[in-house]
MARLUM-877617 format. One record per residue (C-alpha): residue in one letter; x, y, z. Coordinates in pm, whole numbers, padded with zeros to 5 digits, always signed. Last residue first. Layout:
BEGIN
AXYZ;...
REM end
This chain:
BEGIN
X-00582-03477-06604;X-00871-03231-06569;X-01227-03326-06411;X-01557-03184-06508;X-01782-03343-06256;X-01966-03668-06293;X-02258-03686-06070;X-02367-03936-05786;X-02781-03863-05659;X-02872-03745-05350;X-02516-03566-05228;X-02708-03264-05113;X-02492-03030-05294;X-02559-03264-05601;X-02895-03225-05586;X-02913-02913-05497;X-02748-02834-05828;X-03004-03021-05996;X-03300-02843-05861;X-03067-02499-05931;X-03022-02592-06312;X-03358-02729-06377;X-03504-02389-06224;X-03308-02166-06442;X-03445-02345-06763;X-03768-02302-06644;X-03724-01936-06579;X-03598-01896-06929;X-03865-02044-07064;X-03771-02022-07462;X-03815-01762-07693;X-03715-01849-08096;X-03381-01841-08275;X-03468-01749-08588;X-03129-01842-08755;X-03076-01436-08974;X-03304-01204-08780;X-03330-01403-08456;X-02989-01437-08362;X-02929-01088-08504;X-03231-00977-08304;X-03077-01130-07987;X-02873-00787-07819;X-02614-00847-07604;X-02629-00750-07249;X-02278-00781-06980;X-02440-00498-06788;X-02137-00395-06595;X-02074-00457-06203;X-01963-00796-06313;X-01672-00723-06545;X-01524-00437-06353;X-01487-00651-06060;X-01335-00930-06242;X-01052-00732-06305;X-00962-00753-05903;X-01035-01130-05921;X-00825-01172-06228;X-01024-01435-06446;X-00825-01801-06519;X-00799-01831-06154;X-00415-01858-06009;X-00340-02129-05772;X-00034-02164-05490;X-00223-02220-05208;X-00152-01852-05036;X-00185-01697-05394;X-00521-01837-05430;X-00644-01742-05076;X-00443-01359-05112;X-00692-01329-05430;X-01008-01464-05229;X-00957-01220-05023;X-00897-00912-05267;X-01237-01021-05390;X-01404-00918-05115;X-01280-00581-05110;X-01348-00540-05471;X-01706-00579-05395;X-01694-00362-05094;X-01542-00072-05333;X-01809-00152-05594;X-02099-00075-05356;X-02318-00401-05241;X-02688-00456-05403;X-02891-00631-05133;X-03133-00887-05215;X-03400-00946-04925;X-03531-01276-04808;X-03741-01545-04861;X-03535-01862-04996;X-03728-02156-05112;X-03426-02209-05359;X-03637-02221-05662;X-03773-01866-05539;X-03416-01729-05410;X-03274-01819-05763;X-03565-01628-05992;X-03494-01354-05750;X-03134-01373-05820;X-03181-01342-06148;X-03397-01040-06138;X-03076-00909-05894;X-02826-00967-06093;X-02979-00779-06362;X-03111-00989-06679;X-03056-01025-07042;X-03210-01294-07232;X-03122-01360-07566;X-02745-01348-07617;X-02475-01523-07859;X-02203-01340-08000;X-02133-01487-08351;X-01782-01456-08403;X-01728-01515-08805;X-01483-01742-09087;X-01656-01808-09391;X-02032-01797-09431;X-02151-02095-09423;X-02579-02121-09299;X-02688-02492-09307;X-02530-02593-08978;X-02611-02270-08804;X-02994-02300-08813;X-02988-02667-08627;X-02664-02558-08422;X-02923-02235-08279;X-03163-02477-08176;X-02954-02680-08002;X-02838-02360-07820;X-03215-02226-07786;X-03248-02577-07598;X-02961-02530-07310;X-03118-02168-07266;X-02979-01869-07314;X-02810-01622-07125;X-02719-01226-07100;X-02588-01061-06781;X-02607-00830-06551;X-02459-00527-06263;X-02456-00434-05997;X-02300-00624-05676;X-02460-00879-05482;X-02547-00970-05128;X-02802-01195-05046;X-02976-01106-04674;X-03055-01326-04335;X-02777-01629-04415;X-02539-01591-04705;X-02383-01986-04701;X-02700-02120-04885;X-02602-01805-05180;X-02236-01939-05245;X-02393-02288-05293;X-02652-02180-05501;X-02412-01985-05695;X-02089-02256-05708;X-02366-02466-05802;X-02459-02308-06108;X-02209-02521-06351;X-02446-02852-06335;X-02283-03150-06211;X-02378-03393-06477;X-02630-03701-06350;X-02921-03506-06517;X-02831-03268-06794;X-02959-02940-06646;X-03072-02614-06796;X-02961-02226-06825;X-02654-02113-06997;X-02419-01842-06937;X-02275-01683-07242;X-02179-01854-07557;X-01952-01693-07815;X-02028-01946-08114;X-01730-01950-08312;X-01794-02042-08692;X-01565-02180-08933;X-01632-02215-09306;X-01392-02383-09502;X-01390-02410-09932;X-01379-02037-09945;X-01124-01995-09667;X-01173-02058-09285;X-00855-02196-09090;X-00765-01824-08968;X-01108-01841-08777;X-00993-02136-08545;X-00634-01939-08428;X-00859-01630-08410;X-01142-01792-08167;X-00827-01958-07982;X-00647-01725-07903;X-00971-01478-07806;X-01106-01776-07586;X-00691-01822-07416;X-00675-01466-07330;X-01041-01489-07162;X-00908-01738-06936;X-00599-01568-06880;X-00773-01251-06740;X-00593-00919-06727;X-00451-00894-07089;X-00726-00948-07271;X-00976-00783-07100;X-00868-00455-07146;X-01128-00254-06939;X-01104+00021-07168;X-01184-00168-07466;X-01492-00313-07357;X-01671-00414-07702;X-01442-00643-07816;X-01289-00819-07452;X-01714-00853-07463;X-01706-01054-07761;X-01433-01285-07631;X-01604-01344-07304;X-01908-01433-07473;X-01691-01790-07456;X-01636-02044-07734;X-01825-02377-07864;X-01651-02376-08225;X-01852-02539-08542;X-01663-02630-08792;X-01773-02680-09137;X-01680-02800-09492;X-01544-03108-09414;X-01220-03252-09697;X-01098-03493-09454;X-00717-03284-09504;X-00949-02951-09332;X-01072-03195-09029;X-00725-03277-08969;X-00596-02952-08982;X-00906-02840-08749;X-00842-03142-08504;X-00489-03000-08450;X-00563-02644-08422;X-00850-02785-08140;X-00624-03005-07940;X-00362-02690-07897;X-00625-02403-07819;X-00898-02537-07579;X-00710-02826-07354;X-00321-02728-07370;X-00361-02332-07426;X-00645-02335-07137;X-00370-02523-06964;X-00139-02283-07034;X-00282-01952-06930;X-00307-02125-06558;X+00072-01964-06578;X-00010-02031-06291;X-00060-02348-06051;X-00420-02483-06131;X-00795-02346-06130;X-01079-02497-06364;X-01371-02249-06326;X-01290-02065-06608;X-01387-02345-06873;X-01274-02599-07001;X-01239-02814-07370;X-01576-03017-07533;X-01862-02883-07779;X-01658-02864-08117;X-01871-02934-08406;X-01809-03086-08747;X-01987-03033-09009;X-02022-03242-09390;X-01864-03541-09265;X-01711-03816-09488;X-01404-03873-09345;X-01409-03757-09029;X-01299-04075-08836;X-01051-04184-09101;X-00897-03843-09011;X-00932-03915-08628;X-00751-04257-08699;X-00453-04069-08839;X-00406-03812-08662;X-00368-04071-08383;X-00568-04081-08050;X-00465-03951-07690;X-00644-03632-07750;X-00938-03758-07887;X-01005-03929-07566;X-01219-04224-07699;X-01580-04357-07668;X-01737-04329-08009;X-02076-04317-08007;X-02316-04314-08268;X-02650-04097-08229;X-02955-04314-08305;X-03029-04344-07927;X-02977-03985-07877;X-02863-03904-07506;X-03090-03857-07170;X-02802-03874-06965;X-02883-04056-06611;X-02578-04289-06591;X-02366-03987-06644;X-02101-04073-06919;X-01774-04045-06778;X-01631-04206-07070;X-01510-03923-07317;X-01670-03812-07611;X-01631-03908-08013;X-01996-03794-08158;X-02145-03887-08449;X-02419-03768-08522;X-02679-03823-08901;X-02944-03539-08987;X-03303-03552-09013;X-03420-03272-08808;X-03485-03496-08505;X-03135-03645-08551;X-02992-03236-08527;X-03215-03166-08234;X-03076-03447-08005;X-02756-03409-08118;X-02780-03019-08019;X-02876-03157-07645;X-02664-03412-07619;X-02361-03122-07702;X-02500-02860-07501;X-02471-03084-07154;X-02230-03307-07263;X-02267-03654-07402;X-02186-03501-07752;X-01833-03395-07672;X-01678-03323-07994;X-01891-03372-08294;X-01924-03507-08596;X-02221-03403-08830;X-02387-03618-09166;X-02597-03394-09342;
REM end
């Protein structure tokens, strides 16, 4: 199959390249500039290095011509902050760029598109009460755009929106996403305080290996939650402390402390004129829960396989302190 993709020099996107050459199959990828010196990228991937944003409907049609997939790996993420309505520049970087590239795609006659999205949008599914939607902007603009991409799909389109949860592994020379955490866990000094709560992740190479499976399976337009390991807080934090060198006790804070704390960082926001793309006071409710998804769909129907989690976890917190020690030069996600 031949596959073009958006953002292959990232983190998930080198990584699914990688594994889609090895099976046989031909990459293109159109990706920014800030390539990280260090990135371990597919030699017999093409590269096209162009803001796709900036580039005429009609060059990116001539660029897809002849594609059987095409994957979307790029946009942001909640950690970008701005003036609010921050709603609109997940609207101007995940929703708007991708309706356009889908027409296009659609006119080029490809059959697939693959959407990076957020587990964010499966969760605003499952917890009703804590109405998701409307609280957090960020997870507003993920359930926009999963239904704006899934209304493209007919019988001659298949879309599929991967919601991804938090990922494990490094890309070296890329500032890894985890070093808000280490960083926010060097500045806690005899004990690590943490609410209740958990998560689900993957690893960097279970997501490769998951685009593999997906690229041969259409089936329409479908939300595939995506979730193989889930952990408390506090086993994941012990897998932090011992990568960190850190010996020292975890301590699980009450809810109302929780909150507390995140009323500050609220009035910080408001005082410099930002708003986060997840409510801090909403965001309470979200990480005191046990954010799990169950993997036997992922392994029922693409046989998605165990990975070293632990591993995985480790190459994100050795390259984090990396960059926190200022050893090696990284690019960051930037905005413009």
């Amino acid at each position: 199959m031949k596959i073009f993709m958006i953002g292959g020099t990232g983190l998930l996107g080198s990584v699914s390249a990688s594994k889609l050459i090895a099976q046989g199959h031909e990459v293109t990828s159109l990706a920014l500039p800030n390539i990280p010196k260090d990135a371990q990228l597919p030699k017999e991937m093409t590269l096209i290095l162009k803001n796709f944003m900036t580039i005429s409907d009609f060059e990116l049609e001539s660029l897809f011509v002849g594609s059987d997939v095409f994957i979307f790996a790029a946009g942001i993420d909640e950690r970008v902050e701005g003036a609010p309505p921050i709603y609109d520049m997940f609207y101007k970087y995940n929703i708007a760029p991708l309706e356009r590239l889908l027409k296009i795609v659609k006119t080029a006659n490809v059959k697939h598109a693959i959407i990076f999205g957020s587990y964010f949008s499966y969760f605003n599914r499952e917890w009703k009460d804590l109405d998701l939607y409307k609280k957090h902007p960020y997870i507003r603009s993920r359930v926009d755009q999963a239904n704006m991409a899934l209304s493209f799909a007919d019988k001659n389109f298949d879309v599929s929106v991967l919601e991804l949860p938090y990922i494990f592994g490094a890309q070296e020379g890329r500032k890894p996403v985890w070093v808000f955490l280490v960083e926010q866990i060097q500045k806690m000094k005899l004990f690590t305080f943490y609410p209740n709560g958990g998560t689900t992740m993957v690893t960097v190479n279970q997501v490769g290996d998951l685009i593999t499976s997906l690229v041969h399976k259409g089936n329409g337009g479908r939300n595939i939650p995506v979730g193989f390991y889930n952990l408390s807080w506090k086993d994941m934090l012990m897998i932090f402390h011992k990568y960190m060198s850190l010996r020292r006790s975890i301590i699980t804070i009450p809810r109302w402390l929780y909150r507390l704390g995140m009323k500050k960082y609220s009035k910080d926001y408001k005082k410099r004129g930002l708003e986060s793309g997840l409510d801090f006071d909403g965001l309470v409710d979200i990480m005191t829960r046990n954010a799990f998804i169950d993997n036997k769909n992922l392994i029922r129907e693409f046989g998605l396989k165990d990975d070293d989690i632990e591993t995985a976890i480790a190459e994100s917190i050795r390259v984090s302190l990396e960059y926190i020690k200022g050893k090696k030069d990284m690019v960051s996600m930037t905005v413009k």
